[in-house]
Backbone and ligand atoms as CSV (ligand in chain L), in Angstrom:
chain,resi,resn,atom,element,x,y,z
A,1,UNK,N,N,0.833,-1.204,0.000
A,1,UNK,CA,C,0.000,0.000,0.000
A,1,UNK,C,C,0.872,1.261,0.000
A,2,UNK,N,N,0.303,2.390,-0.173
A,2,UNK,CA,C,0.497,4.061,0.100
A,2,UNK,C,C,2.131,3.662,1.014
A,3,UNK,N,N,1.365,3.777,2.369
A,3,UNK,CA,C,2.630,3.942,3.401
A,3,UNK,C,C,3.587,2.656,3.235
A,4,UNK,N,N,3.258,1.273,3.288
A,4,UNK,CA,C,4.388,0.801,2.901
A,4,UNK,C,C,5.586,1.371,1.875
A,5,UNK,N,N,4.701,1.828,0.736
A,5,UNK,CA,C,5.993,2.257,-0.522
A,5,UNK,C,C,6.578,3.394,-0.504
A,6,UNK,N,N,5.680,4.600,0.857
A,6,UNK,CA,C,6.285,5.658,0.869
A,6,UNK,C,C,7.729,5.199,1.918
A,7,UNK,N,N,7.589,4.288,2.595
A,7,UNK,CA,C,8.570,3.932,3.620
A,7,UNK,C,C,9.883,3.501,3.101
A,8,UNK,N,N,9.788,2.398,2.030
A,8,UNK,CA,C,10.271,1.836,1.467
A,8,UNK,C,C,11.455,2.525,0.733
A,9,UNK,N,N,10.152,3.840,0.468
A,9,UNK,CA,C,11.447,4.749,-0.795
A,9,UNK,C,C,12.144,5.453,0.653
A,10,UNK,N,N,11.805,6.259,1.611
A,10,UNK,CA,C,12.342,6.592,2.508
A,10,UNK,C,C,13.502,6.370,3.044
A,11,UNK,N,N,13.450,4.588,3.033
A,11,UNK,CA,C,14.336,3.533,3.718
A,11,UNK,C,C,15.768,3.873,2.341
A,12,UNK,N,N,14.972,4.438,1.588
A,12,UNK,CA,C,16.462,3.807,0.336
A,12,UNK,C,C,16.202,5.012,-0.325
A,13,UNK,N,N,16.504,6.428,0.381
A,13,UNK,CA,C,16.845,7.439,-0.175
A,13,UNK,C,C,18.706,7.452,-0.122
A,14,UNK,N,N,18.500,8.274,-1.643
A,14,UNK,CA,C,19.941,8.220,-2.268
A,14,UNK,C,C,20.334,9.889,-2.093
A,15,UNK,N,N,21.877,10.211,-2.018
A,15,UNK,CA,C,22.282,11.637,-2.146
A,15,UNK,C,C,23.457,11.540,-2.936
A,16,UNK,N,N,23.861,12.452,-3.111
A,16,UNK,CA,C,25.352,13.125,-3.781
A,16,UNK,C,C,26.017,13.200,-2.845
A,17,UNK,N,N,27.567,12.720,-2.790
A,17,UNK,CA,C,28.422,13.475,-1.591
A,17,UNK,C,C,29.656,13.538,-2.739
A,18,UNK,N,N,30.288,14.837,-1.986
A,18,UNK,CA,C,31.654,14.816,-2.919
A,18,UNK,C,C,32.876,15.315,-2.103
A,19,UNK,N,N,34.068,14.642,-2.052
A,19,UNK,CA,C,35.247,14.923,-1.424
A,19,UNK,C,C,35.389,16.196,-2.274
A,20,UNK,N,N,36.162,17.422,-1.956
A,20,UNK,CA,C,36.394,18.535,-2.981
A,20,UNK,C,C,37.807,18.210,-2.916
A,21,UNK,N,N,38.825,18.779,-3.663
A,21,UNK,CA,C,40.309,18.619,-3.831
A,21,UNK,C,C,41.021,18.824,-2.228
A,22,UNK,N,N,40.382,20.023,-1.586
A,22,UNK,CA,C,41.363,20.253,-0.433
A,22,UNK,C,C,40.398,19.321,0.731
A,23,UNK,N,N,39.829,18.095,0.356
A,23,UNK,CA,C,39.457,17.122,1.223
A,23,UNK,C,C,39.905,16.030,0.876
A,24,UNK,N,N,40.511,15.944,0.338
A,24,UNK,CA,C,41.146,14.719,-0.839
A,24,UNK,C,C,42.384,14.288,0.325
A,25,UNK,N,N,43.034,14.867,1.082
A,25,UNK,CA,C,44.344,14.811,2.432
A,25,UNK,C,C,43.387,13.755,2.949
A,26,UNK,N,N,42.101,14.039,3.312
A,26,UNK,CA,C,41.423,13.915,4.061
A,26,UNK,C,C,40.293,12.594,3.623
A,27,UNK,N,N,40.545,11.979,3.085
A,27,UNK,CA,C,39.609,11.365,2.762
A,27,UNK,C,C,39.252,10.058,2.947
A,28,UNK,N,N,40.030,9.764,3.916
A,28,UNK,CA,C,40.191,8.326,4.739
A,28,UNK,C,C,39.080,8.570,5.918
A,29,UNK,N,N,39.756,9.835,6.128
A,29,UNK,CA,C,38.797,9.982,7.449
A,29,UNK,C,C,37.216,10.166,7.287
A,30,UNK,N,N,37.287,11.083,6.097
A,30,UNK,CA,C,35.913,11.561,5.584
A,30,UNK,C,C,35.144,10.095,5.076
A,31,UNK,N,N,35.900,9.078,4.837
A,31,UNK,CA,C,35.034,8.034,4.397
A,31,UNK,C,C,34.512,7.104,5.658
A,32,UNK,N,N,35.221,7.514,6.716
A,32,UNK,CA,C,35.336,6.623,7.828
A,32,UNK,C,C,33.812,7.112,8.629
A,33,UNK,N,N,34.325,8.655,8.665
A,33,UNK,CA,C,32.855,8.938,9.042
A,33,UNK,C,C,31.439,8.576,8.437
A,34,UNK,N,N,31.837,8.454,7.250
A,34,UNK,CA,C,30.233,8.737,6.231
A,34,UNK,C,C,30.132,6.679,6.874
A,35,UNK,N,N,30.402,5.789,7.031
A,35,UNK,CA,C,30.294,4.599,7.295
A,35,UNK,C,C,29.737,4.745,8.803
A,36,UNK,N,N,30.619,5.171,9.640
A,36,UNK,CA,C,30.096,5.158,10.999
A,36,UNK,C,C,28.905,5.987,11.425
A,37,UNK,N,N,28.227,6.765,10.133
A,37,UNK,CA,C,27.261,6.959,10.634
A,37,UNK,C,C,25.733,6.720,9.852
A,38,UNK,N,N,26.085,5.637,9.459
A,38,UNK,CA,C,24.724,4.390,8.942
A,38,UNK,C,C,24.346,5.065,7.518
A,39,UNK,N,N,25.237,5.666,6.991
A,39,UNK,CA,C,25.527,5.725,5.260
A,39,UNK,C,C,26.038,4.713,4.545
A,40,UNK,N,N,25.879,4.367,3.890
A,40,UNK,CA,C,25.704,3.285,2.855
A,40,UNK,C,C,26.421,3.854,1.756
A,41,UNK,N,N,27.850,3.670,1.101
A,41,UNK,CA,C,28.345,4.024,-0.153
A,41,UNK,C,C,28.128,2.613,-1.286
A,42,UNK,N,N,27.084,3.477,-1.842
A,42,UNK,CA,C,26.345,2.493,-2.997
A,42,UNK,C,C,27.062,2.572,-4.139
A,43,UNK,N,N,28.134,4.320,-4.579
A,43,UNK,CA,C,28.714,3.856,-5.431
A,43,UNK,C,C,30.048,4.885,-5.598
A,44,UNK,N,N,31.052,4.364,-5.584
A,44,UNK,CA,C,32.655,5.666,-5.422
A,44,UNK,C,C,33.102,6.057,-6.411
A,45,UNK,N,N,33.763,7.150,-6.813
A,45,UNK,CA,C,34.308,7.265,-8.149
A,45,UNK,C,C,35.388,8.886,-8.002
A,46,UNK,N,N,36.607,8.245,-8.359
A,46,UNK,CA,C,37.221,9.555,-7.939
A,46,UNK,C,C,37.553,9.842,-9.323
A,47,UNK,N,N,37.866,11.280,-9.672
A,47,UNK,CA,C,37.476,11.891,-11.076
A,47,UNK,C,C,38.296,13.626,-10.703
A,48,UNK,N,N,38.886,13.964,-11.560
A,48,UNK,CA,C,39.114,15.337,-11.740
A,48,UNK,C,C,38.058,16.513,-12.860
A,49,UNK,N,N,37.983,17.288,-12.079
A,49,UNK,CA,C,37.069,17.928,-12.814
A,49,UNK,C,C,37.487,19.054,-13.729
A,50,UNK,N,N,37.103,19.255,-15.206
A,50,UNK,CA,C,37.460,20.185,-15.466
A,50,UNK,C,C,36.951,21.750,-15.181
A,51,UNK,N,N,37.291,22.478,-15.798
A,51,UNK,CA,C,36.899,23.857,-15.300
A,51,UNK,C,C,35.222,23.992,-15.763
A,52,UNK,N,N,35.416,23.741,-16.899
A,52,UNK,CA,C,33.581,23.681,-17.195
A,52,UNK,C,C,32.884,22.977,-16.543
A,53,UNK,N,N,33.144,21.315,-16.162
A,53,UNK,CA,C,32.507,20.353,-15.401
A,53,UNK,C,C,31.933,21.397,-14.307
A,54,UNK,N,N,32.946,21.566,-13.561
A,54,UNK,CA,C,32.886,22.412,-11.999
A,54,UNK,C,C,32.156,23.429,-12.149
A,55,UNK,N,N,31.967,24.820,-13.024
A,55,UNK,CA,C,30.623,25.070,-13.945
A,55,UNK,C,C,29.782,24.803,-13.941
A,56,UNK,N,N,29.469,23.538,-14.337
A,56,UNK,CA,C,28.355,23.035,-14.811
A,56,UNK,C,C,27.423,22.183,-13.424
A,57,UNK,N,N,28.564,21.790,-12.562
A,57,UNK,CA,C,28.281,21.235,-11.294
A,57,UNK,C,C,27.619,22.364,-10.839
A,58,UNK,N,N,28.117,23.505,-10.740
A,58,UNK,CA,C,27.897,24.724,-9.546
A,58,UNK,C,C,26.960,25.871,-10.434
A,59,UNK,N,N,26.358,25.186,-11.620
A,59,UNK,CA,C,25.832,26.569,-12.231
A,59,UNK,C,C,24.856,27.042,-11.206
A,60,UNK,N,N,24.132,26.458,-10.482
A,60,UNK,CA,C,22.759,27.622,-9.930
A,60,UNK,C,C,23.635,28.683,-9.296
A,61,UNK,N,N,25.040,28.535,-8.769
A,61,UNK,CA,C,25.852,29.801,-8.175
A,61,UNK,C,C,26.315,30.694,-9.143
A,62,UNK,N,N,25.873,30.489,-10.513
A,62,UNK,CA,C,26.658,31.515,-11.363
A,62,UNK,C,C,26.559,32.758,-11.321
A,63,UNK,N,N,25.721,33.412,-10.686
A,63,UNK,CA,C,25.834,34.769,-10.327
A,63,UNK,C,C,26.494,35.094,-9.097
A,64,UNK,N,N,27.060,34.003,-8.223
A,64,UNK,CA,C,27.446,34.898,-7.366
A,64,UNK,C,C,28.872,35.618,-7.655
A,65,UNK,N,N,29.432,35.725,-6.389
A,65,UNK,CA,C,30.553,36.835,-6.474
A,65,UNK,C,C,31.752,35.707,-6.207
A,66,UNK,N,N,31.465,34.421,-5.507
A,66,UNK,CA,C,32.594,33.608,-5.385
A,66,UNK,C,C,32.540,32.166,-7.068
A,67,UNK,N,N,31.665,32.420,-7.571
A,67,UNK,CA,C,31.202,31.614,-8.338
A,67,UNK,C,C,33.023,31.127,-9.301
A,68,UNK,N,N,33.590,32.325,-9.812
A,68,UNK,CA,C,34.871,31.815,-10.380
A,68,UNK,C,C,35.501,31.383,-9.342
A,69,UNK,N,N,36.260,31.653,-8.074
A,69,UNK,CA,C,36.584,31.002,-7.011
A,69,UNK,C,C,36.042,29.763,-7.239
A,70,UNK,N,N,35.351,29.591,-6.971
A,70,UNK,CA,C,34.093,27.970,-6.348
A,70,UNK,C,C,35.076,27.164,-7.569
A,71,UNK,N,N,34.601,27.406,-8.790
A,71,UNK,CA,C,35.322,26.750,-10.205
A,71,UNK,C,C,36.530,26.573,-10.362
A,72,UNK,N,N,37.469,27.375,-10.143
A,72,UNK,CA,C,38.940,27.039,-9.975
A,72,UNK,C,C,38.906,26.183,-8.679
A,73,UNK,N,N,38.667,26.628,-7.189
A,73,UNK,CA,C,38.983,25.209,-6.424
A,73,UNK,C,C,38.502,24.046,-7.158
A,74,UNK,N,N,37.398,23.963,-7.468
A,74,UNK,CA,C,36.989,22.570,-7.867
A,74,UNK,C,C,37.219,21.888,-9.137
A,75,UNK,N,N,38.103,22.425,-9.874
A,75,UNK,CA,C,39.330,21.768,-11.065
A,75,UNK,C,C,40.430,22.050,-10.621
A,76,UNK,N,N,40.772,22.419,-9.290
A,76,UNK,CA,C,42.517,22.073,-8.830
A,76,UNK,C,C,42.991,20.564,-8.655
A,77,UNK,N,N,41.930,19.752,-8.620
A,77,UNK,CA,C,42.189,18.572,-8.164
A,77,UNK,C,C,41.743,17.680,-8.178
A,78,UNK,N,N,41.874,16.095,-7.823
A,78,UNK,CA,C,40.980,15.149,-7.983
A,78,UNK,C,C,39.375,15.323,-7.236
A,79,UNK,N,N,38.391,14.807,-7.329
A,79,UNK,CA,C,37.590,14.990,-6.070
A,79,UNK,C,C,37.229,13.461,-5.737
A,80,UNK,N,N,36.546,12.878,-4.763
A,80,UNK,CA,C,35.652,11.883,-4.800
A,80,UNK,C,C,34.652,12.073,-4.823
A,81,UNK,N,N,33.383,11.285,-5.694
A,81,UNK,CA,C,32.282,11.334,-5.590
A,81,UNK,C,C,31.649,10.166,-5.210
A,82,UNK,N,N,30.325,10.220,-4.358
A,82,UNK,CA,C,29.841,8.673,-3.779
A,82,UNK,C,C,28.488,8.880,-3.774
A,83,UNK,N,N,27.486,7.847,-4.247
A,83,UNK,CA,C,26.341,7.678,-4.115
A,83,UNK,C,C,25.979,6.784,-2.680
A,84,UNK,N,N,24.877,8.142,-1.992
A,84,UNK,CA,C,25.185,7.873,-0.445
A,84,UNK,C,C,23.452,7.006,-0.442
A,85,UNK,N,N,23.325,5.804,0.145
A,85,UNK,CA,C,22.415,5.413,0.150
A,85,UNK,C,C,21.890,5.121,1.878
A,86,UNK,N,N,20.706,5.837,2.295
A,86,UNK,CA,C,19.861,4.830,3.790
A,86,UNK,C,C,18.549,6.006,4.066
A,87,UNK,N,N,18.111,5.683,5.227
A,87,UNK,CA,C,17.276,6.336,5.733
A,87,UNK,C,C,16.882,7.832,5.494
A,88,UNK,N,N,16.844,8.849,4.814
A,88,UNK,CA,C,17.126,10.416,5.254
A,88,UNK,C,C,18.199,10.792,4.517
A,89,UNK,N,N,18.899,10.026,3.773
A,89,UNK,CA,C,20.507,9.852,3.377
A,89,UNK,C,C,20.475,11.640,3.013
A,90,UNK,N,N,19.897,12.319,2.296
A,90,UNK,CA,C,20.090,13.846,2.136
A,90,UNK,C,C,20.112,14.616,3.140
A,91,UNK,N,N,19.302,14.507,4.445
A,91,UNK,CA,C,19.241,15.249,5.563
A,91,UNK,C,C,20.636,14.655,6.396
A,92,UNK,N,N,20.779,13.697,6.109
A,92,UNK,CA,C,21.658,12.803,7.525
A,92,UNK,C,C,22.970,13.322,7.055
A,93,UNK,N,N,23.307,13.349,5.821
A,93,UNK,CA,C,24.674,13.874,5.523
A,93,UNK,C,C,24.806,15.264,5.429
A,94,UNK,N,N,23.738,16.099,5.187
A,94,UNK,CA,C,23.990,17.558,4.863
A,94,UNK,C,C,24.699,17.861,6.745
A,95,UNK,N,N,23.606,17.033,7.794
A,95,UNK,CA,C,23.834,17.559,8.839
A,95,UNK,C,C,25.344,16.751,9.338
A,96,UNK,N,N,25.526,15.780,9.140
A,96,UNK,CA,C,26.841,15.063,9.178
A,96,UNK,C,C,28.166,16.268,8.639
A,97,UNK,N,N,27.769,17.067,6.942
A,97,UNK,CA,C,28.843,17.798,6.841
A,97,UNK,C,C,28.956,18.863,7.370
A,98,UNK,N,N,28.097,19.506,8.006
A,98,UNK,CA,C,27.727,21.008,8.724
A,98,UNK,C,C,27.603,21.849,7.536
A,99,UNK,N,N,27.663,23.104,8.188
A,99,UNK,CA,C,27.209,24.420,7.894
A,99,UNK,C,C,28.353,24.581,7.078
A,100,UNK,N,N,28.279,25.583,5.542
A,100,UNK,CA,C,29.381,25.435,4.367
A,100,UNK,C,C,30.530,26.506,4.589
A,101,UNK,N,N,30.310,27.268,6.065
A,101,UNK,CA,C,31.700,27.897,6.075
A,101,UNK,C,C,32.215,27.318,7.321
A,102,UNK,N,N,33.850,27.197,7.062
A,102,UNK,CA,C,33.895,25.891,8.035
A,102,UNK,C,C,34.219,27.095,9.205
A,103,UNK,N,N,34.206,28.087,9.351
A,103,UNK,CA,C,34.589,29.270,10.655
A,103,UNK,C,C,33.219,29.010,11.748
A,104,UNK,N,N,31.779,28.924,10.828
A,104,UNK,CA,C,30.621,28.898,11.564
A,104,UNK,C,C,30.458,27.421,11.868
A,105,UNK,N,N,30.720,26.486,10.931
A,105,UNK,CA,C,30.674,24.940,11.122
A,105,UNK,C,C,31.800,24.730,12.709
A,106,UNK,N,N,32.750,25.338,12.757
A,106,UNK,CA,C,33.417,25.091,13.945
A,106,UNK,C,C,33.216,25.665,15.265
A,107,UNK,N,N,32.176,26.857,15.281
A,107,UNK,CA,C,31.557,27.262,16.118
A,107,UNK,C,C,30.082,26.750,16.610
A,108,UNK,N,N,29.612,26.002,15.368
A,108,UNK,CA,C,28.202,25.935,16.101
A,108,UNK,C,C,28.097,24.160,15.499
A,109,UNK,N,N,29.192,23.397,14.369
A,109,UNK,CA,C,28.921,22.257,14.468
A,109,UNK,C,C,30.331,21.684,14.904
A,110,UNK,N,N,31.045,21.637,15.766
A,110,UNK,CA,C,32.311,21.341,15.634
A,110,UNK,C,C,32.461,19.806,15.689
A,111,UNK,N,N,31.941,19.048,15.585
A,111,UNK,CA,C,31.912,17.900,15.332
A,111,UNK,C,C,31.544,17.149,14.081
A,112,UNK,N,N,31.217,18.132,13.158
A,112,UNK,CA,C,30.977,18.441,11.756
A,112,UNK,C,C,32.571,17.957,10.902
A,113,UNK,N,N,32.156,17.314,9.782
A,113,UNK,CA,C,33.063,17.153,8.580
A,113,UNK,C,C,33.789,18.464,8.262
A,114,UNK,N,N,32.867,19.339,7.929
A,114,UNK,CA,C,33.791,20.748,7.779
A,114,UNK,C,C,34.620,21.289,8.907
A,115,UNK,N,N,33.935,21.301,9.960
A,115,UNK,CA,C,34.551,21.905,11.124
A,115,UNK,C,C,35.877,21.256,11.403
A,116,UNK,N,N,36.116,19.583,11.010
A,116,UNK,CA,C,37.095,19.166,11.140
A,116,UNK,C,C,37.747,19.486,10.025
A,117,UNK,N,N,37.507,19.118,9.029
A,117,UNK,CA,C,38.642,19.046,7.797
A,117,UNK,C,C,38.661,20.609,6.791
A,118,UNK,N,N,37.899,21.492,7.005
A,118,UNK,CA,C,37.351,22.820,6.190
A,118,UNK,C,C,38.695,23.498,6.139
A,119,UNK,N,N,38.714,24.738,5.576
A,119,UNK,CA,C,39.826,25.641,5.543
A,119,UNK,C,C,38.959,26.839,5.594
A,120,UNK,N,N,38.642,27.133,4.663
A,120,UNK,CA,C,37.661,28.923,4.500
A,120,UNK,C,C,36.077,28.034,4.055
A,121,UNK,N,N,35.477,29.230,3.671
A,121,UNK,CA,C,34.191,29.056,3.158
A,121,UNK,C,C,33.985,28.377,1.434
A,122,UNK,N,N,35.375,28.994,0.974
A,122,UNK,CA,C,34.994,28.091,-0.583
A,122,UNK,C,C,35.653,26.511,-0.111
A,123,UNK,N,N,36.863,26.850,0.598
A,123,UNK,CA,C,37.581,25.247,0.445
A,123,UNK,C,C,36.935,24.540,1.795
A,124,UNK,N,N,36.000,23.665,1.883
A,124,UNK,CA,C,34.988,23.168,2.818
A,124,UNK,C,C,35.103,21.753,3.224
A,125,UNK,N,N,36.048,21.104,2.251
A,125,UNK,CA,C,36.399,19.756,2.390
A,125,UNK,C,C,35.285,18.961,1.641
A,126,UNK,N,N,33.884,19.186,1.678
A,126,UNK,CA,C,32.798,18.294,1.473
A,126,UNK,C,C,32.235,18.642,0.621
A,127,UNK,N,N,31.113,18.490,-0.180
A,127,UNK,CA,C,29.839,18.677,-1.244
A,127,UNK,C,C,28.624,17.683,-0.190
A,128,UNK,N,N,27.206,18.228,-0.178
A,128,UNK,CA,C,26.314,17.574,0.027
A,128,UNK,C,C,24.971,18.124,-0.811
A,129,UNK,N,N,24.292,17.143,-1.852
A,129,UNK,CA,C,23.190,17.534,-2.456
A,129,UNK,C,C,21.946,18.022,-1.382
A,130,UNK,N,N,21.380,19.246,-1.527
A,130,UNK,CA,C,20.632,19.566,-0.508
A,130,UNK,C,C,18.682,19.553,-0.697
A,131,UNK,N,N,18.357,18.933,-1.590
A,131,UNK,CA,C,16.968,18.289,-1.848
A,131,UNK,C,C,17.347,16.882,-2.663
A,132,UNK,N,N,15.692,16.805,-2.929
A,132,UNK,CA,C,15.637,15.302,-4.088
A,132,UNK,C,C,16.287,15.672,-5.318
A,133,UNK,N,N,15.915,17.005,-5.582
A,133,UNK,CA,C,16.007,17.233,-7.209
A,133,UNK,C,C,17.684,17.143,-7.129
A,134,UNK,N,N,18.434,17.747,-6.358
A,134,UNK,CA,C,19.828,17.868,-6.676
A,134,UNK,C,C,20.261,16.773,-6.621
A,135,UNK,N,N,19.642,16.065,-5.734
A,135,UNK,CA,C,20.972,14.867,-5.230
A,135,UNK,C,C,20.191,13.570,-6.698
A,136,UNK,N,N,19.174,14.012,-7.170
A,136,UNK,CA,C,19.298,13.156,-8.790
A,136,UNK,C,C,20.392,13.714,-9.778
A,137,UNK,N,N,20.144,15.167,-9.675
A,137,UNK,CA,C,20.696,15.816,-11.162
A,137,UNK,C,C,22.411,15.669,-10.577
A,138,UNK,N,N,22.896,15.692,-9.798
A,138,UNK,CA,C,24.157,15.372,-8.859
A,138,UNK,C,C,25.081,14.040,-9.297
A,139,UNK,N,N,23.500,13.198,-9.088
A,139,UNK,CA,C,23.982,11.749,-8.523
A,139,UNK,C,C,23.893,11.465,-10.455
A,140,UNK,N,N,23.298,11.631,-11.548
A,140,UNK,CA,C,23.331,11.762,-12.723
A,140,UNK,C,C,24.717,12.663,-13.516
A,141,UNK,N,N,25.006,13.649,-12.666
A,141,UNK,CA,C,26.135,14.026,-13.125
A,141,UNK,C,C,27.778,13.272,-13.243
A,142,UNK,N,N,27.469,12.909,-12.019
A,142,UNK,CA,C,28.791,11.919,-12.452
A,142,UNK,C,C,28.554,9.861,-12.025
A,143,UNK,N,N,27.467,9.450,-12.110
A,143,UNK,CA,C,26.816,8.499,-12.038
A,143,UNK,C,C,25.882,8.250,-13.238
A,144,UNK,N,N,25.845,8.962,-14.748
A,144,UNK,CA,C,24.889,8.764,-15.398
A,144,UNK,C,C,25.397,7.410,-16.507
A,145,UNK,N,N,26.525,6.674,-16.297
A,145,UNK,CA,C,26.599,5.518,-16.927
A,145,UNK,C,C,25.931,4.321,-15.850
A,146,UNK,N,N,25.855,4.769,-14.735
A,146,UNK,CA,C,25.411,3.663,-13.992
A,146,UNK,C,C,23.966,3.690,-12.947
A,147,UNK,N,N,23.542,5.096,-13.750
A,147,UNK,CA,C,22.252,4.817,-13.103
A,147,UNK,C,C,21.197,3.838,-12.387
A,148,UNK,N,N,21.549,2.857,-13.369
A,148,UNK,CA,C,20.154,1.787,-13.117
A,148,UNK,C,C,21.591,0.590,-12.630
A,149,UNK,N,N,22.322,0.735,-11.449
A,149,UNK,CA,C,23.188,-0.462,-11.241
A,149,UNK,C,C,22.691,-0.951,-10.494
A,150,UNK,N,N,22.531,-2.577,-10.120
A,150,UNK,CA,C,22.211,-2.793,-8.689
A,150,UNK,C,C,22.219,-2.387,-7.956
A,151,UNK,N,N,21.638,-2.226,-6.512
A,151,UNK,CA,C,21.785,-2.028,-5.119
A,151,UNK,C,C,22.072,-2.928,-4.162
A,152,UNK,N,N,23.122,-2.934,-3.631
A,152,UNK,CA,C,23.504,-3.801,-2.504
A,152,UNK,C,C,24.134,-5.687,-2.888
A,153,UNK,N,N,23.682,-6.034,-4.570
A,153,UNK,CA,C,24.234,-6.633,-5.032
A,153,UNK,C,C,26.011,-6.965,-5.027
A,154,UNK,N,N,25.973,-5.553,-6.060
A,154,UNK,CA,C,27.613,-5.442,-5.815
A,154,UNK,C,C,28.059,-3.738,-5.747
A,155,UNK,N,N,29.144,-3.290,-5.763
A,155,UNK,CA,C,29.476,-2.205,-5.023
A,155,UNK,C,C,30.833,-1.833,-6.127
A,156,UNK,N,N,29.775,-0.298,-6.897
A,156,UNK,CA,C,30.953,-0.593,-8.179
A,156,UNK,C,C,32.172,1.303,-7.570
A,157,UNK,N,N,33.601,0.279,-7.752
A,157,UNK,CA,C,34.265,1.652,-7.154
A,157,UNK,C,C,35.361,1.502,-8.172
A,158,UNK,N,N,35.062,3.072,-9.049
A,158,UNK,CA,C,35.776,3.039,-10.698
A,158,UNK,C,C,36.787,4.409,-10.138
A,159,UNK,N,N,37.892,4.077,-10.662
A,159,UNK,CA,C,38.645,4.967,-10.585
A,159,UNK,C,C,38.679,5.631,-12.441
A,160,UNK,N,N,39.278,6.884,-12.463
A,160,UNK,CA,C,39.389,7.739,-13.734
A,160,UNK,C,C,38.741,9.013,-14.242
A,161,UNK,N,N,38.530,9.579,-15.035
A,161,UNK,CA,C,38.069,10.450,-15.368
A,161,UNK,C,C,36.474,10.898,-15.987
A,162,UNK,N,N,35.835,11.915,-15.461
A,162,UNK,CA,C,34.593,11.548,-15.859
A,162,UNK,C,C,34.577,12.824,-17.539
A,163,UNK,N,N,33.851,11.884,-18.814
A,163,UNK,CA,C,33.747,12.357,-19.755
A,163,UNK,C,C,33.260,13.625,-19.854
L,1,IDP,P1,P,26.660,24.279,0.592
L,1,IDP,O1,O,27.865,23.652,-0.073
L,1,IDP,O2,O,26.783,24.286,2.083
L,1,IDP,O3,O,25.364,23.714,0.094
L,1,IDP,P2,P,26.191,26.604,-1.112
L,1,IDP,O4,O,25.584,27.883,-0.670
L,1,IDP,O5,O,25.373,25.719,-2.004
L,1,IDP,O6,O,26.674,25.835,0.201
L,1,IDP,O7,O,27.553,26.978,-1.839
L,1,IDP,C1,C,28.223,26.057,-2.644
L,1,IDP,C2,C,29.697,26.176,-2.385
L,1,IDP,O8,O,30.164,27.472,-2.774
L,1,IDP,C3,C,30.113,26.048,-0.923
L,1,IDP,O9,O,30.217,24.717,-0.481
L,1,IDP,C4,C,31.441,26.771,-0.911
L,1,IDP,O10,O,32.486,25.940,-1.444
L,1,IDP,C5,C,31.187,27.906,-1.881
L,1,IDP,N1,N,30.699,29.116,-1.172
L,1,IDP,C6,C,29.487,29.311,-0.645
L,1,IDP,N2,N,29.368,30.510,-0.054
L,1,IDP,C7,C,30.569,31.099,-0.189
L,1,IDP,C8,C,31.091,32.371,0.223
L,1,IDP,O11,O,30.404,33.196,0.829
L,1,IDP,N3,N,32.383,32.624,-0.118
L,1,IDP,C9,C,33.157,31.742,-0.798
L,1,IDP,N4,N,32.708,30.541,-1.211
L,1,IDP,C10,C,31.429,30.214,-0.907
């Protein structure tokens, strides 16, 4: 019925998470956390981005004032990307990475991903898709060869570059 299938999808909501380059030091730890706290990495893929990619990732910011900033950090370097699968998986990780400047993340979440691993407000260590719609168009951005892969079957972790 209704509530069974609304539960169901609930139970097996999916998000976007992304290591950014200056979390990349960091990314043992950052994976350690996203496990210990009942996240599910359904699918890994580390990838460098180019300058347009990172663009194209971050267009709804294109007007702002850090928007070229945002784009150069995020083609300095490799990133990881992971399809985060469980319960809430969009709420549980946004609040898992904290607040996106890591000065306020260390004041009011200091137990936060950023608060630990952050530097300033552009270099944050983390990415978290922050509704349904993003964490599809997200999880399609660099997951769109493997959209329809199993779940929980097998556990695909591709290293290389995304086209
Ligand atoms: P979020 O990553 O916490 O969702 P957004 O407002 O969506 O925050 O911003 C996207 C990214 O743009 C941030 O993670 C950060 O890297 C960068 N950014 C956001 N606000 C600022 C700012 O005021 N100065 C510099 N960079 C910023």
């Amino acid at each position: 019925d209704e509530f069974t299938r609304r539960n169901l999808q609930q139970l097996q909501e999916r998000t976007l998470a992304l290591i950014k380059p200056d979390g990349i030091p960091y990314m043992g730890k950052i994976i350690e956390a996203i496990c210990c706290s009942g996240l599910i990495i359904k699918q890994l893929r580390m990838c460098k981005l180019s300058r347009g990619q990172a663009k194209d990732f971050y267009k709804a910011h294109m007007d702002k004032p850090f928007f070229e900033e945002l784009a150069n950090h995020m083609s300095s370097g490799p990133c990881v990307a992971m399809e985060l699968v469980a319960e809430d998986a969009i709420a549980k990780w946004r609040l898992l990475l904290g607040p996106t400047s890591t000065e306020v993340a260390r004041m009011k979440a200091p137990s936060s991903i950023r608060a630990n691993f952050g530097t300033d407000s552009t270099r944050n260590a983390v990415h978290g898709a922050d509704s349904y719609d993003s964490a599809r168009r997200e999880a399609h951005f660099f997951f769109a060869d493997r959209m329809f892969a199993p779940c929980a079957k097998f556990f695909n972790v591709t290293l290389g570059i995304i086209k």
